[in-house]
Backbone as JSON Lines, residues from 0, in Angstrom:
{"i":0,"aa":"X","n":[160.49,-50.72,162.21],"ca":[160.33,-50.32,163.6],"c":[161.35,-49.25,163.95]}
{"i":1,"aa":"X","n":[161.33,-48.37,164.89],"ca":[161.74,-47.26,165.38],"c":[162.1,-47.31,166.75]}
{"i":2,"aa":"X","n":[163.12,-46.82,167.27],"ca":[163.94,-47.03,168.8],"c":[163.38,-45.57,169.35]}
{"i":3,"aa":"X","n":[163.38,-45.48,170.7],"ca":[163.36,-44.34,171.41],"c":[163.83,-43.31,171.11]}
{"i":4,"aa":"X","n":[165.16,-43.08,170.14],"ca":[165.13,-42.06,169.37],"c":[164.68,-41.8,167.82]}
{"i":5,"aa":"X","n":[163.62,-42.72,167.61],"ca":[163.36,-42.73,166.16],"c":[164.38,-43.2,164.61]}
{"i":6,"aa":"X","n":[165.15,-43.94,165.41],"ca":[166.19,-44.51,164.71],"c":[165.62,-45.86,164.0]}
{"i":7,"aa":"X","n":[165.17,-46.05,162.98],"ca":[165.32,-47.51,162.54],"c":[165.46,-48.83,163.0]}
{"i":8,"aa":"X","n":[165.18,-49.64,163.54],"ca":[165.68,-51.06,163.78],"c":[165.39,-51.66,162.38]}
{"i":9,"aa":"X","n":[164.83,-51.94,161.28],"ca":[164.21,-52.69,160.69],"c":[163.23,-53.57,160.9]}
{"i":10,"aa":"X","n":[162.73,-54.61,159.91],"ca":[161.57,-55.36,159.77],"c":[161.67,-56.2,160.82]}
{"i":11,"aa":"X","n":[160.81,-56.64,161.87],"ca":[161.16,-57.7,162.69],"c":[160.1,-58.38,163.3]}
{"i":12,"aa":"X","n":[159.69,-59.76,164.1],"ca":[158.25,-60.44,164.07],"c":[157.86,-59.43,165.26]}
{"i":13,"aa":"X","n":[156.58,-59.61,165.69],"ca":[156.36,-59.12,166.65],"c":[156.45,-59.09,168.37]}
{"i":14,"aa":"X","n":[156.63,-60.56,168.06],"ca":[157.3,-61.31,169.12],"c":[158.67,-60.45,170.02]}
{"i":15,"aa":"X","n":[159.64,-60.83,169.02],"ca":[161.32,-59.98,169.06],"c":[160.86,-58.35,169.5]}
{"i":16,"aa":"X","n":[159.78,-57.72,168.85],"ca":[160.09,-56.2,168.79],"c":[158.76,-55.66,170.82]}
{"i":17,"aa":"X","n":[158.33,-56.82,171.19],"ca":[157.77,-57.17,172.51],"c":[158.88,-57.07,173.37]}
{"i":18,"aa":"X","n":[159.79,-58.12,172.65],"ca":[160.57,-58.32,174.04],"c":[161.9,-57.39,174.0]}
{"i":19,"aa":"X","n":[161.9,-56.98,172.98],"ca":[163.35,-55.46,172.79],"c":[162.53,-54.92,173.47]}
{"i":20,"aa":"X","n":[161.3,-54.11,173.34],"ca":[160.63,-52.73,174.17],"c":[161.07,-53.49,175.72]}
{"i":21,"aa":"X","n":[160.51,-54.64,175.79],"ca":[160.28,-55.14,177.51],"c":[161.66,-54.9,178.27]}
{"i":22,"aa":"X","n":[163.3,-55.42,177.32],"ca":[164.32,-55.57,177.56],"c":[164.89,-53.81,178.01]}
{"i":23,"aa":"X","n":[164.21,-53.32,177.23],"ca":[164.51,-51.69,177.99],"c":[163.58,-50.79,178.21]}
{"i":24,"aa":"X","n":[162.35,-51.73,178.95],"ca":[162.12,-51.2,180.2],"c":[161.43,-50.2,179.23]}
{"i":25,"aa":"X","n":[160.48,-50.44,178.21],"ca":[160.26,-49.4,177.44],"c":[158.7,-49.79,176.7]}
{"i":26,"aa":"X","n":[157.78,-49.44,176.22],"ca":[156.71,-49.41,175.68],"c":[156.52,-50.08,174.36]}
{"i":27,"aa":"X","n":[155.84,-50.84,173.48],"ca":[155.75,-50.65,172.4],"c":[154.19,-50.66,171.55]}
{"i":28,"aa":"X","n":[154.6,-49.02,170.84],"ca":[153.06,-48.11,170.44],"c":[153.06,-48.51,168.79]}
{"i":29,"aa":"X","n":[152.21,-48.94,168.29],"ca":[152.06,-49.17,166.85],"c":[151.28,-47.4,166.47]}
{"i":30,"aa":"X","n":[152.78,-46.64,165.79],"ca":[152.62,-45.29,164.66],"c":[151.88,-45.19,163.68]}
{"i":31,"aa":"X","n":[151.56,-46.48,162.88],"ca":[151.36,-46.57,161.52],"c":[150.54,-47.52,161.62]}
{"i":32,"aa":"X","n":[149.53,-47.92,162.01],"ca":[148.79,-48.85,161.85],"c":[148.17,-49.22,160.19]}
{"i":33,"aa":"X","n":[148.52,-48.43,159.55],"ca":[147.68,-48.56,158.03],"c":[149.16,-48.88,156.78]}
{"i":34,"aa":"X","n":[150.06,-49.03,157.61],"ca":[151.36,-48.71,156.85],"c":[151.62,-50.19,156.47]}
{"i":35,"aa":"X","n":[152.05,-50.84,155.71],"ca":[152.77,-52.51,155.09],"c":[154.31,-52.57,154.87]}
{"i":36,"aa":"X","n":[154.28,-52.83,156.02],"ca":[154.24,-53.53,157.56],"c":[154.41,-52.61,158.13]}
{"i":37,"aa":"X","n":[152.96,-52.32,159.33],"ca":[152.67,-51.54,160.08],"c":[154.14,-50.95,160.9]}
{"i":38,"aa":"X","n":[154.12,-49.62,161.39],"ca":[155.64,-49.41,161.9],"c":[155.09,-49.36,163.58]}
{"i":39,"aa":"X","n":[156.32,-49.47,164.11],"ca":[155.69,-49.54,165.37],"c":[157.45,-49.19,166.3]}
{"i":40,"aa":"X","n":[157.07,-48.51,167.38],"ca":[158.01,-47.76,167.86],"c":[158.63,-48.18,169.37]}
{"i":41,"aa":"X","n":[159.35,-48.37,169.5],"ca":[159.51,-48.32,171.2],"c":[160.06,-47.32,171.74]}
{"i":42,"aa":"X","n":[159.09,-46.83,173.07],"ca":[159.24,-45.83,173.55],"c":[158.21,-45.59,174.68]}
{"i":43,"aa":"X","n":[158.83,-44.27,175.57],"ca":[157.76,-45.12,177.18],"c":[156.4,-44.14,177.08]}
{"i":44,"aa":"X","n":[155.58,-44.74,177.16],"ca":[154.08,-44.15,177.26],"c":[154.01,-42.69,177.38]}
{"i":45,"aa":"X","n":[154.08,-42.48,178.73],"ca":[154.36,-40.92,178.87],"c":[154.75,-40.08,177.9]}
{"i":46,"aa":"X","n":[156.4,-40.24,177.46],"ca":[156.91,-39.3,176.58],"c":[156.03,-39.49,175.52]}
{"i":47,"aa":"X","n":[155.45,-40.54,175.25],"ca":[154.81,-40.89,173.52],"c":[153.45,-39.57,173.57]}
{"i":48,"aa":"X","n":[152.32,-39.79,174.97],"ca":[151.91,-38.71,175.14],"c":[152.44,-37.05,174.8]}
{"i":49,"aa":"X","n":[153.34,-37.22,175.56],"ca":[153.94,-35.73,175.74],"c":[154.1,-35.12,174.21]}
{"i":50,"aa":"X","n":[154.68,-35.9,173.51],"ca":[154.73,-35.68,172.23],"c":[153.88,-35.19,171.3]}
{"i":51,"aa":"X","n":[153.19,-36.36,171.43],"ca":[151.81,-36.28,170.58],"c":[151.05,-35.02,171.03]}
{"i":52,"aa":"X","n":[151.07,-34.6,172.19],"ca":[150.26,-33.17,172.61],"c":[150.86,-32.34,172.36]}
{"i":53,"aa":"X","n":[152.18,-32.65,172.21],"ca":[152.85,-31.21,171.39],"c":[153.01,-30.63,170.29]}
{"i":54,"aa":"X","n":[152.7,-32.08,169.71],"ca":[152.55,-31.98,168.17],"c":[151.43,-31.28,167.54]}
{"i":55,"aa":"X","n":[150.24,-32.29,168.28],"ca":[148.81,-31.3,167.75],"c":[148.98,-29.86,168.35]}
{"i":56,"aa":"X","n":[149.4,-29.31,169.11],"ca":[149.32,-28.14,169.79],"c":[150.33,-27.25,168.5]}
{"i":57,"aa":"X","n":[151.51,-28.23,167.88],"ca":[152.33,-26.88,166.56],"c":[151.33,-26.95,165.84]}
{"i":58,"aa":"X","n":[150.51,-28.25,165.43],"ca":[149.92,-28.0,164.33],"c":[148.49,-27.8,164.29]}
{"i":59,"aa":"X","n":[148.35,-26.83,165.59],"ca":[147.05,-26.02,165.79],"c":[146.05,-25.25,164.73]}
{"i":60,"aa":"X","n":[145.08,-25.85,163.88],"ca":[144.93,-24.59,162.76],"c":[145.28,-25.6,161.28]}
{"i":61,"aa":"X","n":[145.89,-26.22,161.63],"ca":[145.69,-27.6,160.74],"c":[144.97,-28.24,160.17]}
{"i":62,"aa":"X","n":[144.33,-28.92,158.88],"ca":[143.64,-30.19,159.15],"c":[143.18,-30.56,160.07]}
{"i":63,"aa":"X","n":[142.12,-30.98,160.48],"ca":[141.33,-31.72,161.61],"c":[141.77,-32.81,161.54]}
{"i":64,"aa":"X","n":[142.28,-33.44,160.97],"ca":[142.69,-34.64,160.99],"c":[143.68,-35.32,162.1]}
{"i":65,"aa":"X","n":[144.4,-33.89,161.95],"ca":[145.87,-33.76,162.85],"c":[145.87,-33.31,164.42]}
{"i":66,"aa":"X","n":[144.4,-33.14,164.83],"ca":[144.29,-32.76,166.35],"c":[143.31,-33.91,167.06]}
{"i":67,"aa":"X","n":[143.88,-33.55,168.32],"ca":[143.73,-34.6,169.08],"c":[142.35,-34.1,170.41]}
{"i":68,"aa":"X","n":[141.03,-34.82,170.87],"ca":[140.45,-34.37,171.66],"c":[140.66,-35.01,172.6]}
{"i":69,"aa":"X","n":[140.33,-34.46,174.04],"ca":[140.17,-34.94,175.22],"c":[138.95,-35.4,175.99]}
{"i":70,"aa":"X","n":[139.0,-36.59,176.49],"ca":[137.3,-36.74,177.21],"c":[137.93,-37.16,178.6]}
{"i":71,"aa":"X","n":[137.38,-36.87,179.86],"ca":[137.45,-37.32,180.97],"c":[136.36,-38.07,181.72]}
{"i":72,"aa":"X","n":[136.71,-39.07,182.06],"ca":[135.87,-40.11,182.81],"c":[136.07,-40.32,184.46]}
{"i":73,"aa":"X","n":[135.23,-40.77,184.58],"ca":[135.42,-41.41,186.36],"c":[135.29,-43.05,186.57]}
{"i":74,"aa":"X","n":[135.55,-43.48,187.58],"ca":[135.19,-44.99,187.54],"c":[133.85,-45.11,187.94]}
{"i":75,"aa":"X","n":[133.12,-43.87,188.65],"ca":[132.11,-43.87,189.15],"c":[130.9,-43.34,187.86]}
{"i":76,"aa":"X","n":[130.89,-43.26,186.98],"ca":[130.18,-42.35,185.45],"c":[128.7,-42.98,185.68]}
{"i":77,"aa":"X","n":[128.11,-42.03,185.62],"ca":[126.73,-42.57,185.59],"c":[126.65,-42.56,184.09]}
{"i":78,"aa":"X","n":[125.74,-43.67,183.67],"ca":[125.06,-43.98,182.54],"c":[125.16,-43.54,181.74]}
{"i":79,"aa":"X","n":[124.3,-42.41,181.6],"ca":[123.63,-41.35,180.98],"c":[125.05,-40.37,180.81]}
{"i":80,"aa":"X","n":[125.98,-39.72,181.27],"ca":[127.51,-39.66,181.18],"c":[128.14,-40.18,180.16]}
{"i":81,"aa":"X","n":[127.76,-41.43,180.65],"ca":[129.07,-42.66,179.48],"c":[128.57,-41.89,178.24]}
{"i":82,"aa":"X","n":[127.06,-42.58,177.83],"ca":[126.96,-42.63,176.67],"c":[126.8,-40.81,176.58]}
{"i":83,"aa":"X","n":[127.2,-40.27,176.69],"ca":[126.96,-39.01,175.78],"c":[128.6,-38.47,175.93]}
{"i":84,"aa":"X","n":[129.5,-39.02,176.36],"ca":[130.94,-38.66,175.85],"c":[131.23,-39.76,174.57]}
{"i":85,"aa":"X","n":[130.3,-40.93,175.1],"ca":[130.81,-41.98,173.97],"c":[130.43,-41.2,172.56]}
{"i":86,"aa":"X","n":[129.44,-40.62,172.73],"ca":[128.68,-40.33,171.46],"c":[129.72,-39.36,170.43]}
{"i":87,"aa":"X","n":[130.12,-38.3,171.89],"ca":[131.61,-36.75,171.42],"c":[132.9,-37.75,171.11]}
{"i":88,"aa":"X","n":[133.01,-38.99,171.55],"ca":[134.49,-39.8,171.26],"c":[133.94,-40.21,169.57]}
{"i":89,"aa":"X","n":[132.67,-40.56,169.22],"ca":[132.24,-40.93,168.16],"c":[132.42,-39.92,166.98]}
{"i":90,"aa":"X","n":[131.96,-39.1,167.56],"ca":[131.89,-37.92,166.69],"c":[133.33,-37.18,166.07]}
{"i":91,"aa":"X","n":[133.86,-37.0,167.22],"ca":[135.41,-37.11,166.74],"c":[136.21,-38.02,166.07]}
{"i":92,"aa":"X","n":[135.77,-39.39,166.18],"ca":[136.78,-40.19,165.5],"c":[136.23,-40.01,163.66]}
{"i":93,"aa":"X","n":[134.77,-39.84,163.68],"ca":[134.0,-39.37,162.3],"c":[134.95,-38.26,161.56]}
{"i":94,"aa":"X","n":[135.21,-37.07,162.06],"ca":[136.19,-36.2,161.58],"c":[137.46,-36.0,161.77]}
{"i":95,"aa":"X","n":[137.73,-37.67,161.79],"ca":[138.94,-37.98,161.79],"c":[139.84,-37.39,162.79]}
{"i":96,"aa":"X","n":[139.64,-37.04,163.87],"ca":[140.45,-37.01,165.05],"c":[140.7,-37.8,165.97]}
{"i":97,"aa":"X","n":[141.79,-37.65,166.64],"ca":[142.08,-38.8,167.56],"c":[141.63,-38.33,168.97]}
{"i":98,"aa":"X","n":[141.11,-39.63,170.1],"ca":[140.93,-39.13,171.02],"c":[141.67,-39.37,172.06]}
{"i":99,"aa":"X","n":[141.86,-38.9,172.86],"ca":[142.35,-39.52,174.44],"c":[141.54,-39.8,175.1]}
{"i":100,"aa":"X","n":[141.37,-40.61,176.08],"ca":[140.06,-40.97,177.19],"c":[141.2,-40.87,178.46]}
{"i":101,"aa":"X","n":[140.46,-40.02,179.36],"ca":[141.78,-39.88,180.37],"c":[140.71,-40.24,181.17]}
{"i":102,"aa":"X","n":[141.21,-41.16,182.63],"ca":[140.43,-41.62,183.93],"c":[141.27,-40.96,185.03]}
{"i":103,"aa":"X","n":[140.86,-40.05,185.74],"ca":[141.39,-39.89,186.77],"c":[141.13,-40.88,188.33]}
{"i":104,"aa":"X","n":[141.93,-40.93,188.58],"ca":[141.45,-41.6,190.15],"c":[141.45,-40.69,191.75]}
{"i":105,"aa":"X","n":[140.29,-40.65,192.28],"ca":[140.72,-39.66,193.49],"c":[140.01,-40.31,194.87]}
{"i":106,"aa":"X","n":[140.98,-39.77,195.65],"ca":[140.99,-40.31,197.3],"c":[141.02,-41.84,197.15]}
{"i":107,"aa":"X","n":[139.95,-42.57,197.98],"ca":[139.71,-44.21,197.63],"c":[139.34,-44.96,196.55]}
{"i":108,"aa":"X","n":[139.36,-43.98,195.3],"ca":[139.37,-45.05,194.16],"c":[140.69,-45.48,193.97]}
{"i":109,"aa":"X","n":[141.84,-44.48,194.09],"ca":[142.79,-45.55,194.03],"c":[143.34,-46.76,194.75]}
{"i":110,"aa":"X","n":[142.52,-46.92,195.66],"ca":[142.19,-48.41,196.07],"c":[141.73,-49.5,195.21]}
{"i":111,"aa":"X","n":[140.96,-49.27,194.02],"ca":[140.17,-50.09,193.54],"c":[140.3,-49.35,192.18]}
{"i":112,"aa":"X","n":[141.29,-49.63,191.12],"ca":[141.8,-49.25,190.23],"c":[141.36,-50.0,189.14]}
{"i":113,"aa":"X","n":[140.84,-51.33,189.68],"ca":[140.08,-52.43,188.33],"c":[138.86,-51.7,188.06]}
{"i":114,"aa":"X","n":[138.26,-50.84,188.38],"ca":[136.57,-50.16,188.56],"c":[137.08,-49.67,187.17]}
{"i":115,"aa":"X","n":[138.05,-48.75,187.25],"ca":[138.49,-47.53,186.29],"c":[138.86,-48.15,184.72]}
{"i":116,"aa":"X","n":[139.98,-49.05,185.67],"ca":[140.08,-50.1,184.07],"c":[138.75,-50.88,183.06]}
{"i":117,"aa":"X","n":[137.63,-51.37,184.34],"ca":[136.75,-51.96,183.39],"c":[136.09,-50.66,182.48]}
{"i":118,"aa":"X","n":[135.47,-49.1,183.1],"ca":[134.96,-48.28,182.94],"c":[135.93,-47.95,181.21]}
{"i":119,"aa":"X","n":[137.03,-47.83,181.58],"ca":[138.29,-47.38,180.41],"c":[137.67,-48.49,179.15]}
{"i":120,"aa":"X","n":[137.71,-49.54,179.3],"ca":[137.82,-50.72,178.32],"c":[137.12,-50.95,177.86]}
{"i":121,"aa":"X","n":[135.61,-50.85,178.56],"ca":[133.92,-50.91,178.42],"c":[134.14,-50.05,177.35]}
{"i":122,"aa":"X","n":[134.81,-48.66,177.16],"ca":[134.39,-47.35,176.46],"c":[134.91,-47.61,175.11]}
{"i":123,"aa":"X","n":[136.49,-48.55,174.72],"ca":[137.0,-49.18,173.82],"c":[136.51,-50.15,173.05]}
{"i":124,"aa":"X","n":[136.15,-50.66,173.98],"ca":[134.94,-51.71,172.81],"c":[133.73,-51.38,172.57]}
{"i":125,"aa":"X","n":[133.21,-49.96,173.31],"ca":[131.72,-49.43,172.75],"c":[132.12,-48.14,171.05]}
{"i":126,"aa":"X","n":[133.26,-47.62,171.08],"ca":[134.14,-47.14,170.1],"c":[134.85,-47.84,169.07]}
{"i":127,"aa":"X","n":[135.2,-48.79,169.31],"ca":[135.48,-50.18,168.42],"c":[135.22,-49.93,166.67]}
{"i":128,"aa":"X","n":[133.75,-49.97,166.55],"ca":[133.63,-50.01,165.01],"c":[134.15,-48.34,164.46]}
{"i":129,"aa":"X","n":[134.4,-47.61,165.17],"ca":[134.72,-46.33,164.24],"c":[135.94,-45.4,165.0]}
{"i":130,"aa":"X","n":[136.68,-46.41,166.17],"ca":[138.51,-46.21,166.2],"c":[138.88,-47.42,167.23]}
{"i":131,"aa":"X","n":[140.3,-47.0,166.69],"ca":[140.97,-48.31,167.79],"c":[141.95,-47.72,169.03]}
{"i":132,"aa":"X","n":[142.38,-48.33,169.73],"ca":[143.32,-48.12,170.59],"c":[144.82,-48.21,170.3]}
{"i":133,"aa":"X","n":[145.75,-47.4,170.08],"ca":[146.91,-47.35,170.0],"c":[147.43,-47.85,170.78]}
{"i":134,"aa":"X","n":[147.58,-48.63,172.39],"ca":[147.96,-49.54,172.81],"c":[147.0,-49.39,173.86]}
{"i":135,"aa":"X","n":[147.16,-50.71,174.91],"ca":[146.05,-51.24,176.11],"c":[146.1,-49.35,176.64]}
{"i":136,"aa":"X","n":[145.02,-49.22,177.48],"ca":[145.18,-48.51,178.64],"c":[145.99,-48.69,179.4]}
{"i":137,"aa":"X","n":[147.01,-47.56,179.95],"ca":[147.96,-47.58,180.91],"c":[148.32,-46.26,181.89]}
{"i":138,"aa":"X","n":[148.38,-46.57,182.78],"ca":[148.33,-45.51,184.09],"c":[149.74,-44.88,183.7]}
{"i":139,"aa":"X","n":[149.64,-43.25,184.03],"ca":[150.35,-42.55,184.04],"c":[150.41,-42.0,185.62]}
{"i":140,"aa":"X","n":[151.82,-42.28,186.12],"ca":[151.92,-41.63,187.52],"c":[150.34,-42.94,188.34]}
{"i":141,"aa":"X","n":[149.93,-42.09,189.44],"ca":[149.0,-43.21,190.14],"c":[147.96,-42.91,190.58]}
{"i":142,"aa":"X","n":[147.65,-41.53,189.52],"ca":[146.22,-41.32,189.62],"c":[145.62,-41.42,188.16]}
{"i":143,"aa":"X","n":[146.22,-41.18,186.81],"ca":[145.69,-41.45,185.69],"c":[145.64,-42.39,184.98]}
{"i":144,"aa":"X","n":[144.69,-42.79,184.18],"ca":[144.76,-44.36,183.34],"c":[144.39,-43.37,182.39]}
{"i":145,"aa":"X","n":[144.9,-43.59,180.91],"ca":[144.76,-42.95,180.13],"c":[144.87,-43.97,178.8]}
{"i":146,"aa":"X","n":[144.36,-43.98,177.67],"ca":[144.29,-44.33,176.23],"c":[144.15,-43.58,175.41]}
{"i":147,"aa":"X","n":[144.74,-44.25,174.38],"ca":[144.72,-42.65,172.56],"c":[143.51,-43.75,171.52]}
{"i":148,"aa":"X","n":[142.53,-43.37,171.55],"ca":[141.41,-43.55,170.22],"c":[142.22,-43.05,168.64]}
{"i":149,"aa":"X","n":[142.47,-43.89,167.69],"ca":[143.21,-43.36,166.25],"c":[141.65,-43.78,165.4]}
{"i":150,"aa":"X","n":[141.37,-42.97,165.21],"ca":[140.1,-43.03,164.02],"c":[140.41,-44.22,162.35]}
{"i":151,"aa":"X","n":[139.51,-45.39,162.08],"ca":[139.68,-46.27,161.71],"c":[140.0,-45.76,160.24]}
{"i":152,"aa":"X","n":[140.5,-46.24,159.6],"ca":[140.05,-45.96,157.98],"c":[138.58,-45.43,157.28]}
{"i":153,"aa":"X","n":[138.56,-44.85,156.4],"ca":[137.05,-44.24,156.34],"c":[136.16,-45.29,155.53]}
{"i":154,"aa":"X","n":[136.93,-46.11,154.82],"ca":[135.79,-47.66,154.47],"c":[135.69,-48.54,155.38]}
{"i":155,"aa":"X","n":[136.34,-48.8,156.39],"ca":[135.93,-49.42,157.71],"c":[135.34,-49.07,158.89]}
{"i":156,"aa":"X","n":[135.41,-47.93,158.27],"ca":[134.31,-47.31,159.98],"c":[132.87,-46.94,160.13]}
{"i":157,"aa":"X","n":[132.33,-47.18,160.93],"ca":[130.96,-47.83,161.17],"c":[130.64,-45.8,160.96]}
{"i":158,"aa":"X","n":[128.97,-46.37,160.49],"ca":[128.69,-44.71,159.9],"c":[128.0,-43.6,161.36]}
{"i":159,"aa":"X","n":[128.55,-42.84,160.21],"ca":[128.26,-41.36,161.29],"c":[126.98,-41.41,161.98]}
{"i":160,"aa":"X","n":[126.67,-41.67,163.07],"ca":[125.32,-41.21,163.89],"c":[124.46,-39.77,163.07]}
{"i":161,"aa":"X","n":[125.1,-38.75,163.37],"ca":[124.9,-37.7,163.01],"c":[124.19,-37.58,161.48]}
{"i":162,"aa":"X","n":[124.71,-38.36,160.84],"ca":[124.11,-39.09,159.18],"c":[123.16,-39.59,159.26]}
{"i":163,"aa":"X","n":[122.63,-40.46,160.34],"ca":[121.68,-41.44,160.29],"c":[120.74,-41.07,160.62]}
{"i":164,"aa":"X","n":[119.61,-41.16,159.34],"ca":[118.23,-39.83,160.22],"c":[117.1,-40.83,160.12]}
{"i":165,"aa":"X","n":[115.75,-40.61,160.42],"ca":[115.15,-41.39,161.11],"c":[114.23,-41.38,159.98]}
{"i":166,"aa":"X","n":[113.57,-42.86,159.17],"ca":[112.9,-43.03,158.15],"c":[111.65,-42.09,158.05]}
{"i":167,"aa":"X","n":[111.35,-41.66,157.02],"ca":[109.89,-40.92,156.9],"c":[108.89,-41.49,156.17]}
{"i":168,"aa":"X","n":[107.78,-42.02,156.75],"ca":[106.74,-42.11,156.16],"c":[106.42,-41.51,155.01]}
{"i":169,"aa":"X","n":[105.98,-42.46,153.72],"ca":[104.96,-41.83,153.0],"c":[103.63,-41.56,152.82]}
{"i":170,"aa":"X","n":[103.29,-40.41,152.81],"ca":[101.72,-39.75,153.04],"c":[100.75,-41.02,152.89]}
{"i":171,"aa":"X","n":[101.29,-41.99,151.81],"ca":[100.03,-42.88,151.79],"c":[100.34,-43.65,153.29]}
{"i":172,"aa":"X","n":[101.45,-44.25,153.55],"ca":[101.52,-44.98,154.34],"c":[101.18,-44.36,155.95]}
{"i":173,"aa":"X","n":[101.26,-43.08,155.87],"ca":[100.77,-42.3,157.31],"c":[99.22,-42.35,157.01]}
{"i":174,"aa":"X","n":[98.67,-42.25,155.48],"ca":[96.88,-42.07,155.85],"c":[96.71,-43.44,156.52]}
{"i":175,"aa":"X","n":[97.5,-44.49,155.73],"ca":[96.69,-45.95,155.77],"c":[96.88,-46.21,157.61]}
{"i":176,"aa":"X","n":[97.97,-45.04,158.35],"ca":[97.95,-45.6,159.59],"c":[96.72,-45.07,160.56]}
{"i":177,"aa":"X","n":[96.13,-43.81,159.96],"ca":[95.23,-43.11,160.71],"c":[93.84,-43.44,160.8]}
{"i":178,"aa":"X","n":[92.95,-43.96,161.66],"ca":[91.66,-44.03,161.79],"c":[91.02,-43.5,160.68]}
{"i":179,"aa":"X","n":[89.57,-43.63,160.38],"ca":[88.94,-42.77,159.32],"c":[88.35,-41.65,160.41]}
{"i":180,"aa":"X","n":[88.33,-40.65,159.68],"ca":[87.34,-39.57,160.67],"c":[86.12,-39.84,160.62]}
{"i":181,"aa":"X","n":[85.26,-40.15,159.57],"ca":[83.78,-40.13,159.85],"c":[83.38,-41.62,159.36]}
{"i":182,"aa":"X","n":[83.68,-43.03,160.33],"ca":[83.41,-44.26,159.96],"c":[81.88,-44.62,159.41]}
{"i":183,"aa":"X","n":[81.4,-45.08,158.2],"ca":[80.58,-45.2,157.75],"c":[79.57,-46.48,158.94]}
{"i":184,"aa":"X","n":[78.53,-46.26,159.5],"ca":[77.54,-46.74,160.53],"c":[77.56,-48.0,159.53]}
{"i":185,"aa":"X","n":[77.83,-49.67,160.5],"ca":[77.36,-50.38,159.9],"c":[75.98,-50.79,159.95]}
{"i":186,"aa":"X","n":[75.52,-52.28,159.33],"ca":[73.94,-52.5,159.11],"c":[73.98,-52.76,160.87]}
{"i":187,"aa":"X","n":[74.84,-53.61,161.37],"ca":[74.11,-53.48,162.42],"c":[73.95,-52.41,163.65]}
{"i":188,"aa":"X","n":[74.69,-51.53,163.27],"ca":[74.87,-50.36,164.22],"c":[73.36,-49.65,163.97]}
{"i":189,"aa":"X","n":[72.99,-49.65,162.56],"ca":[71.73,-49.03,161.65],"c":[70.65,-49.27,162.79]}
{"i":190,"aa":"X","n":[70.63,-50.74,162.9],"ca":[69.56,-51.51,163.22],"c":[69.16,-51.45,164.42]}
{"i":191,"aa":"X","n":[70.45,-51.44,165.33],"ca":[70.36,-51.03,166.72],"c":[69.69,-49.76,166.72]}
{"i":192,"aa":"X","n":[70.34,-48.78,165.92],"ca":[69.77,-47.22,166.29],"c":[67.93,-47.52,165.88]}
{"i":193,"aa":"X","n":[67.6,-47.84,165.31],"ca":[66.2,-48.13,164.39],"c":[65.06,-48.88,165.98]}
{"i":194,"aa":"X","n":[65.73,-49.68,166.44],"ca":[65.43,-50.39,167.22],"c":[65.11,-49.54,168.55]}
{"i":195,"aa":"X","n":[65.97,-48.79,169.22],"ca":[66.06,-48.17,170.1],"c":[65.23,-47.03,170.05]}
{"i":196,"aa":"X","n":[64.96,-46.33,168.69],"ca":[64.17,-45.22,168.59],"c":[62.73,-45.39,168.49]}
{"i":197,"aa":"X","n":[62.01,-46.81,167.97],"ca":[61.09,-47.64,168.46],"c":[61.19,-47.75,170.04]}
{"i":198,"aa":"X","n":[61.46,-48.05,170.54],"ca":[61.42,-47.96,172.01],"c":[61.39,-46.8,172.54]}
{"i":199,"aa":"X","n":[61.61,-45.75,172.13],"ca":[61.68,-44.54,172.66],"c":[59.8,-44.71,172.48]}
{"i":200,"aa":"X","n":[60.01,-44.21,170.99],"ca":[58.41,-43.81,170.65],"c":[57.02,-44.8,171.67]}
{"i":201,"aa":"X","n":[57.61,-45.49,171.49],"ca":[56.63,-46.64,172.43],"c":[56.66,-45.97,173.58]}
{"i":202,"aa":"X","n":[57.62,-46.02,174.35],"ca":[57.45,-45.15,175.58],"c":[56.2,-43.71,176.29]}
{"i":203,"aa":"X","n":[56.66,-42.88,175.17],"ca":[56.51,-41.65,175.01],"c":[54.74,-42.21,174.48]}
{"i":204,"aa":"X","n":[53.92,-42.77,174.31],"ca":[52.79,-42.71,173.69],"c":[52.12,-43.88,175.12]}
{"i":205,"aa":"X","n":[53.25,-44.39,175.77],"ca":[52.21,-45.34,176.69],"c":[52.43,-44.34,177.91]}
């Protein structure tokens, strides 16, 4: 584990390294989630942001791996919204980037700040199989709720949309679905017609 200035503490339960961050009033962000024994840092939200945007910003031109996207939400998101940022949060975590989900709050939503949180959390567990959350959602200042998406390992993460294409019929199996064009007249269709054209003729002679 790592102190606010990136200093070392050593190995410690998780419990202890909760209540050091809590004891100064300070954050604690798991860095290394893939690392044995994961490293994990204390340090306050904000700056951890600030950082991290500064970082991807030197290492602009980089690996994709190493930049970070932005999506903005409302508490108010219609539907059709959600799911098509969910889809760009998806897509990014696929090429291995990390995301932010930033919620702004304006005029009387910040009255009603649980709207934003469920909207935030809903979006975390719809992202779930292909990244995780680097820690809960947490408000910055008292209009933003903000979270960091870290893209999962590439044998654990649920597959690319974009990959997944839509089965194709084989020619036999498309004829066997199609009507025949010219259905062969059965006997009794025969019989009817046979029948009816007798009745005509009868007609026509009385």
């Amino acid at each position: 584990m790592l102190d606010d200035t990136k200093q070392p503490l050593g190995v410690m339960p998780l419990g202890d390294a909760i209540k050091l961050a809590l004891s100064k009033g300070l954050d604690l962000i798991e860095i290394a989630p893939n690392a044995v024994p994961p490293v994990c840092r204390i340090i306050e939200y904000g700056k951890f942001l600030y950082e991290e945007s500064k970082r991807n910003k030197d290492s602009h031109g980089k690996q994709s791996g190493n930049k970070m996207k932005e999506l903005q939400l409302t508490s108010v998101i219609d539907p059709h919204d959600f799911a098509t940022k969910l889809n760009h949060a998806i897509g990014f975590l696929c090429d291995d980037m990390k995301v932010r989900i930033k919620l702004r709050f304006r005029g009387r939503q910040r009255a009603h700040k649980e709207f934003g949180f469920e909207v935030v959390n809903r979006f975390v567990r719809e992202a779930a199989a292909w990244g995780q959350a680097d820690s809960p959602p947490k408000m910055l200042g008292d209009r933003d709720l903000n979270v960091v998406l870290s893209p999962l390992p590439r044998e654990k993460r649920g597959k690319n949309p974009r990959d997944v294409k839509e089965p194709k019929l084989a020619p036999a199996a498309v004829s066997a679905q199609l009507p025949p064009k010219n259905p062969a007249p059965s006997p009794t269709d025969s019989k009817k017609s046979t029948e009816q054209l007798e009745r005509n003729t009868d007609e026509a002679e009385g």
